[in-house]
Legacy VTK file of the C-alpha trace (Angstrom):
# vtk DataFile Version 3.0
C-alpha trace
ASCII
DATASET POLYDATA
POINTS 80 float
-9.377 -11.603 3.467
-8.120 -10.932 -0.009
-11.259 -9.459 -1.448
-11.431 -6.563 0.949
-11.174 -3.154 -1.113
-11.063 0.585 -0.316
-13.728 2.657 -1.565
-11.225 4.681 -3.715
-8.714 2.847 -5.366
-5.213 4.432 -5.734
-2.807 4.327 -8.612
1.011 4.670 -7.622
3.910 5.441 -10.066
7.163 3.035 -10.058
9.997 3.638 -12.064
10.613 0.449 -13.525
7.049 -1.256 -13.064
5.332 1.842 -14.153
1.437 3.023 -13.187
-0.385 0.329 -10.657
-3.800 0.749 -9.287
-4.068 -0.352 -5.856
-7.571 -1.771 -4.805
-6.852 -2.692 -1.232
-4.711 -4.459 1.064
-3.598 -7.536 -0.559
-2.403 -5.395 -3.548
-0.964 -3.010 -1.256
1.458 -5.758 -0.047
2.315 -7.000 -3.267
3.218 -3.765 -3.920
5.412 -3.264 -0.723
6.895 -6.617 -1.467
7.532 -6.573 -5.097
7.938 -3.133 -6.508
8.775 -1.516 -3.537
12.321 1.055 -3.762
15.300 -0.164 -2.024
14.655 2.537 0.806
12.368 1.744 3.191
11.051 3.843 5.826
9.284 3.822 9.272
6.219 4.529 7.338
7.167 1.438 5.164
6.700 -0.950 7.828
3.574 0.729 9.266
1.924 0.217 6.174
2.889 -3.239 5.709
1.790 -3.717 9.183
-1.505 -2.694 8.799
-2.544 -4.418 5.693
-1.794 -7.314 7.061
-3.783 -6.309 10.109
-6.715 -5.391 7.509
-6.641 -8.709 5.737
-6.604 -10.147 9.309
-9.361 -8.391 10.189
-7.645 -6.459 13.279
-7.841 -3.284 11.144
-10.139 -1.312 8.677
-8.893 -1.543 5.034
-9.231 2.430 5.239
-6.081 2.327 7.622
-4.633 0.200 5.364
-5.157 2.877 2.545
-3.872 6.190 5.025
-0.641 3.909 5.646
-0.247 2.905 1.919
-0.494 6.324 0.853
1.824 7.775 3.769
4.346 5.382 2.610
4.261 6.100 -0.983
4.827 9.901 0.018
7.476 8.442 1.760
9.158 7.061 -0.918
8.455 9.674 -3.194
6.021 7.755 -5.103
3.606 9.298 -7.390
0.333 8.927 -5.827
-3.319 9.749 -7.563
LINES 1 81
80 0 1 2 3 4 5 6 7 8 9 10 11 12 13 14 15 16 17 18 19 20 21 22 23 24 25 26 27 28 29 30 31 32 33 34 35 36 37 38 39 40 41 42 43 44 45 46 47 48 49 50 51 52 53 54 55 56 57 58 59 60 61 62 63 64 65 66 67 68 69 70 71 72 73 74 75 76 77 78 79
């Protein structure tokens, strides 16, 4: 469901898009989608993975948030 959140939201640096905060899943995959660096990573498809898994219920959104973050780290994304 789109309207799932995490209980701490997360706000991720991009170069050209600048500072987003991050709520929960679906933003997480718009994020992974559309602002996403051209290098992507093992922990780039786990993430996407499990938000999609979170919207579908299969996960928690908290997963969702652990992947999100390990991916940005990935990517060398700033990450607060």
């Amino acid at each position: 469901m789109a309207t799932e959140r995490w209980n701490s939201p997360i706000k991720v640096g991009f170069e050209e898009a600048g500072a987003r905060t991050v709520n929960g899943p679906f933003d997480a995959l718009a994020c992974l989608s559309d602002l996403w660096p051209a290098a992507r990573g093992l922990q780039y498809l786990r993430a996407r993975s499990v938000c999609r898994a979170a919207l579908d219920g299969r996960k928690s959104v908290e997963e969702a948030r652990a992947e999100f973050v390990a991916a940005a780290q990935e990517a060398k994304l700033k990450v607060h």
